[in-house]
C-alpha positions in Angstrom: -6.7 -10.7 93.1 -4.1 -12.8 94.0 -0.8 -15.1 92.4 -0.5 -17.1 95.5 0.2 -21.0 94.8 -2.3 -23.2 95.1 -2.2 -25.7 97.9 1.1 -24.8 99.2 2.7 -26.0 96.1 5.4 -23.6 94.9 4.7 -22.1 91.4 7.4 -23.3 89.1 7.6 -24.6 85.7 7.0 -28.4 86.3 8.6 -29.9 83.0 9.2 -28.4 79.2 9.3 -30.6 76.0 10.1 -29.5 72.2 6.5 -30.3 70.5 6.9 -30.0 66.4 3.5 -28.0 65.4 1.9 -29.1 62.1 -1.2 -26.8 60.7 -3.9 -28.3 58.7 -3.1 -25.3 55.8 0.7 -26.6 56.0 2.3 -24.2 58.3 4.8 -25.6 60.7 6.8 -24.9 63.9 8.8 -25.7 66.6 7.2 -25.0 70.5 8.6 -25.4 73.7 5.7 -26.3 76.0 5.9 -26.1 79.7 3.7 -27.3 82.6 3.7 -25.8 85.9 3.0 -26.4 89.0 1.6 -24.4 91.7 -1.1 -22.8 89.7 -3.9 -20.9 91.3 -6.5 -23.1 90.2 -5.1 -26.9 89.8 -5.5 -27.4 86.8 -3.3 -28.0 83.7 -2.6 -24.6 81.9 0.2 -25.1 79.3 2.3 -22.2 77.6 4.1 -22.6 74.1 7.3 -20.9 73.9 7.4 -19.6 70.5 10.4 -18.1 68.6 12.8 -16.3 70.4 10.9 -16.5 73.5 12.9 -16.1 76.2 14.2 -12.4 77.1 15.7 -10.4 79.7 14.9 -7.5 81.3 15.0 -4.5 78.9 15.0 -6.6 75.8 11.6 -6.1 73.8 8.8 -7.1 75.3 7.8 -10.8 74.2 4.6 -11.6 72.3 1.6 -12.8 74.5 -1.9 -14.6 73.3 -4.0 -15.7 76.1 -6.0 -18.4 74.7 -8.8 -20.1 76.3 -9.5 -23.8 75.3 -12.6 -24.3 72.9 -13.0 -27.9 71.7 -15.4 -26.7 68.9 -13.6 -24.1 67.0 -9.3 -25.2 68.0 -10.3 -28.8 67.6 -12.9 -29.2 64.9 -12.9 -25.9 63.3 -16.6 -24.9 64.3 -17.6 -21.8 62.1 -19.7 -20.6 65.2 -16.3 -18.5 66.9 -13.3 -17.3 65.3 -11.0 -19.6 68.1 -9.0 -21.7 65.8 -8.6 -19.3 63.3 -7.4 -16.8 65.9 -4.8 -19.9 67.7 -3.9 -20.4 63.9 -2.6 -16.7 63.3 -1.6 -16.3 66.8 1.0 -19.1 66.7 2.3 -17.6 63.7 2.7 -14.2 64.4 4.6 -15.1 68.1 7.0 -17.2 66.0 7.9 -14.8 64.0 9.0 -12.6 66.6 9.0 -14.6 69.6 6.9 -14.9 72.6 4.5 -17.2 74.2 0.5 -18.7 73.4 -0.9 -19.4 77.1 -3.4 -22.1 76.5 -6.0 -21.9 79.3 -8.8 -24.9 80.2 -11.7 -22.3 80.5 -13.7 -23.6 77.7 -16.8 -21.4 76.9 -15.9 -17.9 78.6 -15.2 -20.0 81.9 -18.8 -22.0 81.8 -17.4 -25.2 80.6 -17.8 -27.1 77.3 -21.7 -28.8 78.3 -22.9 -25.4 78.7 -21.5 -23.9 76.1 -23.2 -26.2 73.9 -26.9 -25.3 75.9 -25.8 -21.8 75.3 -25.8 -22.8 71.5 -28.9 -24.0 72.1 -30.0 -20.5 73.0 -28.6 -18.7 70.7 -30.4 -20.9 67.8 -33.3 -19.9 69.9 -32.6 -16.3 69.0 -30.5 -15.4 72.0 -26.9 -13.7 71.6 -23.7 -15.3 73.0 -24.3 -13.1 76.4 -28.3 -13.4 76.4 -27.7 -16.8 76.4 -25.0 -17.0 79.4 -27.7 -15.0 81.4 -30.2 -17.3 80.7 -28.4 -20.5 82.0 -27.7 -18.9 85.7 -23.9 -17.9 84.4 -22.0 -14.2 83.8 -21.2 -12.7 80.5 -17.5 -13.7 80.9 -16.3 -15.6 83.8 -12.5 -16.1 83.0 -10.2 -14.9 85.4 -6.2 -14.4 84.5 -4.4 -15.0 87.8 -2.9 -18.5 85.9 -1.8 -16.8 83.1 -0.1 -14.3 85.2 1.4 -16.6 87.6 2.4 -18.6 84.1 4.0 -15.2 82.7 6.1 -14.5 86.1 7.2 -18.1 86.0 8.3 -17.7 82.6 9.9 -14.3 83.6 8.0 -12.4 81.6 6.4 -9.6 83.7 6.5 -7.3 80.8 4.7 -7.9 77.4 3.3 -7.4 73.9 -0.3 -8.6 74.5 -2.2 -9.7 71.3 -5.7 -9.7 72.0 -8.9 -7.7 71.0 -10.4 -8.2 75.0 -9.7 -5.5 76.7 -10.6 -7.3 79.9 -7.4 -9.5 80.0 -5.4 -6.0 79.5 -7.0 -5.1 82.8 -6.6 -7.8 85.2 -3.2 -8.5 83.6 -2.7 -5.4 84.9 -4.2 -5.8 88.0 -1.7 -8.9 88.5 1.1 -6.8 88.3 1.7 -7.7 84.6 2.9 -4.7 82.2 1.6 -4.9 79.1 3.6 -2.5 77.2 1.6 -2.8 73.9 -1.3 -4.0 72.8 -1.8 -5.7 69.5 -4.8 -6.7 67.7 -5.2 -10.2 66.1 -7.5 -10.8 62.5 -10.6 -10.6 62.5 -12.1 -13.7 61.4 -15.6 -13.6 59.9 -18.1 -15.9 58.6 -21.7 -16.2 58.5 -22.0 -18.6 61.3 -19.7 -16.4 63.6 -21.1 -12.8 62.4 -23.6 -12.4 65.4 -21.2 -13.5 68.1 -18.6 -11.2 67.0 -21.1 -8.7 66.4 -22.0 -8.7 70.2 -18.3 -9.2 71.8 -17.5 -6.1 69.8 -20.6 -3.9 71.0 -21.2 -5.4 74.2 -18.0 -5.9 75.9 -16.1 -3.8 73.7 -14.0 -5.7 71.4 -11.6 -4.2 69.3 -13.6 -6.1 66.3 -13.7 -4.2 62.9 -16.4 -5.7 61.4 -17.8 -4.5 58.4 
């Protein structure tokens, strides 16, 4: 792995604007949001600077969520993953204490939104969330973390709080050259559309999912 810059661009933060955050349930906030450039992939990551979010070396680590995009669940609240509800608690918890939501475009475990949806498909079929990956030619999981890290050392945050039931971003965080000094578990969000998927992240791939 790798946090060179893509293209010869230098990794920076490209811009940063104050964005008011209004909930559906009511809850508000205020993020900073940055762009970048330089990052390993070209395309446009964002992070949201929540809180207290900046800190220095030795101050307690900030609070990190790595978020991939999903249209379905952040967007239209889709009962078929726990995404929104997990962005939802996520952006409050970070306020609270400060830290940063890294918002990645790597909709459907990295296999893009169109086939995500034919993974649906699938799964109506009878498949689970990973049977159904297999199935369309495509890995388990294809999300890789060198952007967020690159984000997280632009930021100046190479040491932090990581809030996250994926063990695999723990590791290639780590991999990166990212400490991640604690981890810290976010809700577990279950309804009857969502109860198979999370069923199989937590047995499959080792989720930390308590799901009763």
């Amino acid at each position: 792995m790798t946090l060179k810059p893509a293209g010869g661009s230098p990794l920076a933060v490209r811009n940063s604007v104050l964005l008011p955050l209004h909930f559906a349930d009511g809850y508000t906030t205020m993020a900073e949001v940055f762009s970048f450039h330089g990052l390993a992939d070209g395309k446009e990551h964002i992070a949201l600077g929540l809180g207290n979010h900046q800190r220095a070396y030795g101050e307690p680590a900030p609070l990190v969520r790595i978020h991939s995009e999903c249209l379905t669940g952040d967007v239209f609240g889709s009962q078929r993953c726990d995404c929104g509800a997990q962005l939802r608690e996520s952006v409050e918890s970070i306020s609270a204490v400060g830290g940063y939501v890294l918002y990645l475009r790597q909709e459907g475990r990295g296999i893009g939104l169109y086939e995500k949806l034919d993974a649906y498909t699938l799964q109506d079929q009878g498949m689970d969330t990973y049977e159904a990956n297999r199935a369309l030619g495509r890995a388990d999981d294809e999300r890789s973390y060198i952007v967020a890290a690159q984000m997280l050392t632009v930021l100046g945050a190479r040491r932090i709080d990581l809030l996250s039931n994926n063990p695999d971003k723990s590791r290639q965080l780590s991999a990166l050259g990212i400490e991640v000094v604690l981890h810290v578990r976010t809700g577990v969000h279950v309804s009857d559309s969502n109860l198979a998927y999370l069923s199989a992240k937590a047995q499959q791939h080792s989720h930390t999912l308590d799901i009763r």
